[in-house]
C-alpha positions as CSV (number, residue, x, y, z in Angstrom):
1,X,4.1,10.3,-16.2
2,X,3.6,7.2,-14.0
3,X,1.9,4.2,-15.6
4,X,-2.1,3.5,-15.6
5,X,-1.9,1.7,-12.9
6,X,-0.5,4.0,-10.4
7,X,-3.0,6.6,-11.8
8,X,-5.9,4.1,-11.0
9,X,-5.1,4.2,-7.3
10,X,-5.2,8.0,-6.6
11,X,-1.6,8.9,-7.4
12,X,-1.0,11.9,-7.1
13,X,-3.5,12.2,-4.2
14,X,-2.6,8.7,-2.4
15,X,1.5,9.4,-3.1
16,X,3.0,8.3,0.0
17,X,7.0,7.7,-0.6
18,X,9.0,6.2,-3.8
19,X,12.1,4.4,-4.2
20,X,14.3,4.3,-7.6
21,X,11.7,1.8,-9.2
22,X,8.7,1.6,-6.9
23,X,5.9,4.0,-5.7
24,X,4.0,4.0,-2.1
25,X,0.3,5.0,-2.6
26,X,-2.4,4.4,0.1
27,X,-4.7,2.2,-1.2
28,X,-7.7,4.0,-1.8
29,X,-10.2,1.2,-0.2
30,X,-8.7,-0.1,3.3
31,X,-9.8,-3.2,3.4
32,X,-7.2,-2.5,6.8
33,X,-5.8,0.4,7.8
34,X,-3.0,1.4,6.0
35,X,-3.7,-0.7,3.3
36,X,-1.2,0.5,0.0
37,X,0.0,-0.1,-3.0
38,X,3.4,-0.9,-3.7
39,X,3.6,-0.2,-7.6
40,X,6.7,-0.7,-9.7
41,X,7.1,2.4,-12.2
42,X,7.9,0.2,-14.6
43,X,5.8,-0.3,-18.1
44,X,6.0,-3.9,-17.1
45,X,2.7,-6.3,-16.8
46,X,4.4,-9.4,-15.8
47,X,6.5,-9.9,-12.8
48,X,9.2,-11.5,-14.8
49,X,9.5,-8.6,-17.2
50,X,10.7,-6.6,-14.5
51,X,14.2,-5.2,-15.1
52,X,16.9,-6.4,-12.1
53,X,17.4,-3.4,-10.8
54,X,13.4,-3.2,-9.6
55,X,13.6,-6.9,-8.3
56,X,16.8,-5.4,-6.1
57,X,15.1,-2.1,-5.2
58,X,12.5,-3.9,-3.7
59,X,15.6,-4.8,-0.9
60,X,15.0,-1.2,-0.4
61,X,11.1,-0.7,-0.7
62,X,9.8,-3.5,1.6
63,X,11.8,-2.7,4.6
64,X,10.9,0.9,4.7
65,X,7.5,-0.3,3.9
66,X,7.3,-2.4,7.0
67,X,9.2,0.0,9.0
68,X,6.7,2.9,8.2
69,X,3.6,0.6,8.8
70,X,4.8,-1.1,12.0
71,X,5.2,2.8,13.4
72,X,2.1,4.3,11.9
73,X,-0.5,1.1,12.5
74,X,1.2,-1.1,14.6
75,X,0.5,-4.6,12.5
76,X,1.1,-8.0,14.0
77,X,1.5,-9.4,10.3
78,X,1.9,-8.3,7.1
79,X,0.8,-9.3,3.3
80,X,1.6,-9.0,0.1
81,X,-0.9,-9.4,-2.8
82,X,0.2,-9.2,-6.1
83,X,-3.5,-9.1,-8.0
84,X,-2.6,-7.5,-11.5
85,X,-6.6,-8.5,-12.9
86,X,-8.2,-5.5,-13.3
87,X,-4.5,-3.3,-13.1
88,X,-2.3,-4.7,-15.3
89,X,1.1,-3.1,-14.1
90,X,3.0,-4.9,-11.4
91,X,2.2,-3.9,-8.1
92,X,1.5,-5.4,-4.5
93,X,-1.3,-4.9,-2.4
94,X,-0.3,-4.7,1.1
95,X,-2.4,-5.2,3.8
96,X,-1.3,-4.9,7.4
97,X,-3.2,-8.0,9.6
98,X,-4.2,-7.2,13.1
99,X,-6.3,-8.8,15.6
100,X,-9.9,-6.1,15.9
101,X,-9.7,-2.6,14.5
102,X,-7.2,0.2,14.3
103,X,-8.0,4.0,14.2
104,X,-6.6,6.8,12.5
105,X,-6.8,10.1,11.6
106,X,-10.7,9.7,12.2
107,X,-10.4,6.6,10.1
108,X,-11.6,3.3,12.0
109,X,-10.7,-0.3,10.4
110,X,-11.4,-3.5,11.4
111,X,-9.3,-6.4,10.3
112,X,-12.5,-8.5,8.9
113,X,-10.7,-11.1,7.9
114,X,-8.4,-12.1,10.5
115,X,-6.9,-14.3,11.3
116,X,-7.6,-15.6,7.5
117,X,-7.1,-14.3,4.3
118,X,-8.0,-10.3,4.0
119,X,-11.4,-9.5,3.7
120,X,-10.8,-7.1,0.5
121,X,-14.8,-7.0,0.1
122,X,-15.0,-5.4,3.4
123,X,-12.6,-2.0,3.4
124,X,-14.0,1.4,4.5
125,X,-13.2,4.4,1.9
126,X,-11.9,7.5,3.6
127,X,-13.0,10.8,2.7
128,X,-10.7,13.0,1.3
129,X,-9.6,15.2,4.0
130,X,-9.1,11.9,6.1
131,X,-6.8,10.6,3.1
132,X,-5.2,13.1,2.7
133,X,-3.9,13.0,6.8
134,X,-3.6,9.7,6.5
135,X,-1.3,9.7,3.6
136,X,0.7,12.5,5.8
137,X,1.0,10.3,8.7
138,X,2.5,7.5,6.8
139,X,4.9,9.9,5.0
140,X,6.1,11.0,8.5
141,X,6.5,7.7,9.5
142,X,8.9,6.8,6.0
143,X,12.3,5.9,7.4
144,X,15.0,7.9,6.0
């Protein structure tokens, strides 16, 4: 059974792709689109309490994450959040930056915050048929 965390953000119903020790959700709240979580499937709730071989997989995870986004929303940068306040289990939020708005599978997200920090605050929540296609798009677009 995956840990709390990766319940909190949908999973299964935002389950985009996994590695050995990391899972690929869309994060629920797109702050931009294509916003996800990248959620190690470890028990762990400190980064350094990670085993090695997750700190290694993410070698793996990151590129097909950027890979995957760059195809499916076409980012000009890319962040990582690691915010573990309210969910305690490591994971990243990452946010794909981009100058305006991007569209998708009827989903429509502007990038409030650029060029500056992410505007978390300020993310559109897609219904679930919406989700659900664009969780499908980004699966499509998983290298590999």
């Amino acid at each position: 059974m995956p840990n709390q965390t990766i319940r909190s953000f949908g999973w299964p119903d935002t389950h985009i792709a996994e590695t050995d020790h990391w899972m690929v959700l869309l994060r629920p709240a797109q702050p931009t689109l294509g916003a996800l979580v990248l959620a190690a499937k470890s028990e762990a709730t400190a980064w350094g309490d990670l085993p090695p071989p997750a700190h290694a997989d993410l070698g793996r995870a990151v590129p097909a994450v950027e890979t995957m986004l760059r195809s499916a929303v076409g980012y000009e940068k890319i962040n990582y959040l690691m915010l573990m306040m309210v969910d305690p289990h490591v994971h990243f939020h990452v946010l794909p930056r981009y100058p305006g708005s991007r569209e998708a599978e009827g989903v429509e997200v502007a990038d409030a915050g650029w060029p500056g920090p992410p505007a978390l605050g300020q993310a559109v929540t897609p219904e679930a048929v919406e989700r659900d296609r664009l969780v499908a798009r980004l699966a499509a677009a998983w290298p590999g």
